[in-house]
DOFIVO-902747 format. One record per atom (N, C-alpha, C): x, y, z; residue in three letters. Coordinates in steps of 0.2 Angstrom, whole numbers, padded with zeros to 4 digits, always signed. Atoms other than C-alpha are relative to their C-alpha. Example, Ala and Ser with C-alpha at 12.3 -4.5 7.8 and 13.67 -1.06 7.14 Angstrom:
BEGIN
+0004-0006+0000ALA+0062-0022+0039ALA+0004+0006+0000ALA-0004-0006-0001SER+0068-0005+0036SER-0004+0005+0003SER
END
This chain:
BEGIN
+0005-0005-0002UNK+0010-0120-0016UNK-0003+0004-0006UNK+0003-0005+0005UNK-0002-0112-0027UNK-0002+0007+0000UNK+0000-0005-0001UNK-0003-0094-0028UNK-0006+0003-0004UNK+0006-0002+0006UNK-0020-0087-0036UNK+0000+0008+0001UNK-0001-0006+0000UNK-0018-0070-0043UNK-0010+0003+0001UNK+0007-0004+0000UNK-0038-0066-0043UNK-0002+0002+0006UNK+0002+0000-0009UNK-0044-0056-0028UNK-0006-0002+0001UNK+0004+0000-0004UNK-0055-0061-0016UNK-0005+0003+0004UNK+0006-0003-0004UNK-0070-0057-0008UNK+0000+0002+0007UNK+0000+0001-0004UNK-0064-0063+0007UNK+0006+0004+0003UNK-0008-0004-0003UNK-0046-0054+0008UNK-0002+0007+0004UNK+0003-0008-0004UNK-0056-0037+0015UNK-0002-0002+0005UNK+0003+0003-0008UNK-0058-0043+0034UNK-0008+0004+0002UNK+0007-0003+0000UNK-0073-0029+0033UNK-0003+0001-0007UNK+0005-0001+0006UNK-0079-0031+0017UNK-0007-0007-0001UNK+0006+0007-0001UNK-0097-0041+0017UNK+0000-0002-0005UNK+0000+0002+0007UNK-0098-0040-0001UNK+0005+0005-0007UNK-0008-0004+0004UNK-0086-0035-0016UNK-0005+0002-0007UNK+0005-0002+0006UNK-0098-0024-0029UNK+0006+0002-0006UNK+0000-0002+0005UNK-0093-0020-0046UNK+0002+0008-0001UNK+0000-0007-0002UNK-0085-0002-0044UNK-0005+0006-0006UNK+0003-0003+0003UNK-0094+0003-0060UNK-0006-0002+0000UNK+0007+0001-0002UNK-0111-0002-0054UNK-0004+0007+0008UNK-0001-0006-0006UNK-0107+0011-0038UNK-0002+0006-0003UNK+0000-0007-0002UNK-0113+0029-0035UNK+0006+0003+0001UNK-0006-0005-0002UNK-0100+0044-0033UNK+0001-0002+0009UNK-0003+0001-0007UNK-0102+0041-0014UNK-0002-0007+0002UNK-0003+0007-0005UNK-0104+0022-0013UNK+0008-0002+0000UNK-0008+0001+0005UNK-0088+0023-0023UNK+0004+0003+0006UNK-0003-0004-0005UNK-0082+0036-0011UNK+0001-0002+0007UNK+0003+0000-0007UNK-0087+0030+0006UNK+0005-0009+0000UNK-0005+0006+0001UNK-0079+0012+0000UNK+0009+0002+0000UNK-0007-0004+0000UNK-0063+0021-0004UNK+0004+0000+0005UNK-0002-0001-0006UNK-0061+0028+0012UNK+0003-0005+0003UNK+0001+0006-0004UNK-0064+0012+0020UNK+0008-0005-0001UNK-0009+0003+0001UNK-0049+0004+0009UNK+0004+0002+0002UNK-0006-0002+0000UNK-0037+0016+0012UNK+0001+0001+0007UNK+0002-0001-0008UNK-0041+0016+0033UNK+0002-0008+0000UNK-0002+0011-0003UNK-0038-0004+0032UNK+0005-0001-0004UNK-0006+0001+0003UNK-0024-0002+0019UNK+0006+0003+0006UNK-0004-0004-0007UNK-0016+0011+0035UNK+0001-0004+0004UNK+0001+0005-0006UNK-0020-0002+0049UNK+0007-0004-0003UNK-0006+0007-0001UNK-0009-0015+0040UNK-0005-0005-0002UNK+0004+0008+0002UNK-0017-0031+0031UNK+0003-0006+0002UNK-0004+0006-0005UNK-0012-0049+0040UNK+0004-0002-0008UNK-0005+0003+0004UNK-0004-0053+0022UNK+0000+0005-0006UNK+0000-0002+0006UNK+0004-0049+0006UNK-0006+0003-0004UNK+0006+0001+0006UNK-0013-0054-0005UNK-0003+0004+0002UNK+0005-0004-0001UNK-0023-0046+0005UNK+0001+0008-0001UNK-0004-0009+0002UNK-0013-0027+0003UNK-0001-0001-0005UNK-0001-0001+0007UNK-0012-0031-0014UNK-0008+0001-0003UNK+0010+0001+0004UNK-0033-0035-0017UNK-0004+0008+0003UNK+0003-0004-0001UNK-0036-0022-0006UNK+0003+0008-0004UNK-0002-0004+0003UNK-0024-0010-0015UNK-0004+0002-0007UNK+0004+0000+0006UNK-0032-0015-0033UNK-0008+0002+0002UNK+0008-0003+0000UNK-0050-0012-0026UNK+0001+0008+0002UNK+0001-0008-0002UNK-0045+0005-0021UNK+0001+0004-0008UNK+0001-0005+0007UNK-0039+0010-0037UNK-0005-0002-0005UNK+0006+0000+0004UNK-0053+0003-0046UNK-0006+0005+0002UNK+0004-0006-0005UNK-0063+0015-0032UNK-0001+0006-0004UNK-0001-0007+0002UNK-0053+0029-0037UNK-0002+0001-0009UNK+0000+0002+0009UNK-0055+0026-0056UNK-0008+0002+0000UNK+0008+0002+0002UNK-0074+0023-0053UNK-0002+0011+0004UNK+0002-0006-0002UNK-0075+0041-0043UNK+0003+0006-0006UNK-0004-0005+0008UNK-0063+0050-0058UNK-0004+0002-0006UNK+0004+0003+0003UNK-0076+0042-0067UNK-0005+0008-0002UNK+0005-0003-0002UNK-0091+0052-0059UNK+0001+0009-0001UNK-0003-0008+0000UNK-0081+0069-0056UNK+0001+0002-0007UNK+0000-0003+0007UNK-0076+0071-0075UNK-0007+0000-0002UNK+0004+0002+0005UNK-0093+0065-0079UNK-0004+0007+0002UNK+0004-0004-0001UNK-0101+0078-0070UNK+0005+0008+0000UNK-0005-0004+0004UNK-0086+0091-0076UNK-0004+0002-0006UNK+0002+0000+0009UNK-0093+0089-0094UNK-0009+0003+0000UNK+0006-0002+0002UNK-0112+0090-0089UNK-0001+0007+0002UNK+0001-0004-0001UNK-0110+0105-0080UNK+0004+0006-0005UNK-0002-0005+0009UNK-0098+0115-0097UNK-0006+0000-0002UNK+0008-0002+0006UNK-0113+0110-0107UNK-0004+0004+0001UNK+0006-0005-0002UNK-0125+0119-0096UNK+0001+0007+0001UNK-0001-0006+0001UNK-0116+0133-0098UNK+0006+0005-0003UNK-0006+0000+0004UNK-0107+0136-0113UNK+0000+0008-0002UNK+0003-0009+0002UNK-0114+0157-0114UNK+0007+0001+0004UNK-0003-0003-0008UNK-0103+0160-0097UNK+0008-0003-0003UNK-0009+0003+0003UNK-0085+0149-0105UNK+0000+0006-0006UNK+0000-0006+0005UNK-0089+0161-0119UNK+0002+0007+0000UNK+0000-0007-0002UNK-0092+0177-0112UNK+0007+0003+0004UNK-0008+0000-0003UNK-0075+0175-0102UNK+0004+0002-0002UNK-0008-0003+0002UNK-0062+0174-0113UNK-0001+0005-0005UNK-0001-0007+0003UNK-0058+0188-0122UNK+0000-0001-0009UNK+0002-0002+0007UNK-0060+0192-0140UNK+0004+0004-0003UNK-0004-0006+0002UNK-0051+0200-0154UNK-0001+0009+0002UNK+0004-0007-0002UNK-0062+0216-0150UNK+0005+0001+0005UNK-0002-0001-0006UNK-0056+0216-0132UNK+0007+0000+0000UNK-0008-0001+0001UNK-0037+0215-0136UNK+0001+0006-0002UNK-0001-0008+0005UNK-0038+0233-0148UNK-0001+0004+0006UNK
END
């Protein structure tokens, strides 16, 4: 019997097509997520199939971690007067 480690397209009973998680938006990424973790709960009919749909969720979650730091980062930049103005200063200490 041969066992192939590569998942499949087919192993997600509702999956029509299997996108490239770093090709996704914050809420394709998110809305897909869901979906795994809601068919990972139900119970998969096999092993392979838990395991493919396991790794596509943590590719999910990695590809939304992704989005959230990136928009973490952009939003510091735009307002780096306000991180400034916060913390306190030798002055403020005396």
């Amino acid at each position: 019997m041969t066992v192939s480690n590569e998942p499949s397209a087919s192993a997600g009973s509702s999956a029509p097509t299997v996108a490239d998680p770093a090709g996704l938006s914050f809420e394709q990424a998110r809305d897909e997520l869901v979906r795994v973790v809601a068919e990972l709960e139900q119970g998969a009919p096999t092993l392979e199939q838990s395991l493919t749909l396991w790794e596509r969720g943590e590719a999910l979650a990695a590809r939304c971690e992704e989005w959230l730091l990136g928009a973490k980062r952009r939003l510091d930049a735009s307002r780096p007067e306000a991180g400034a103005a916060s913390r306190p200063t030798e002055e403020d200490a005396r």
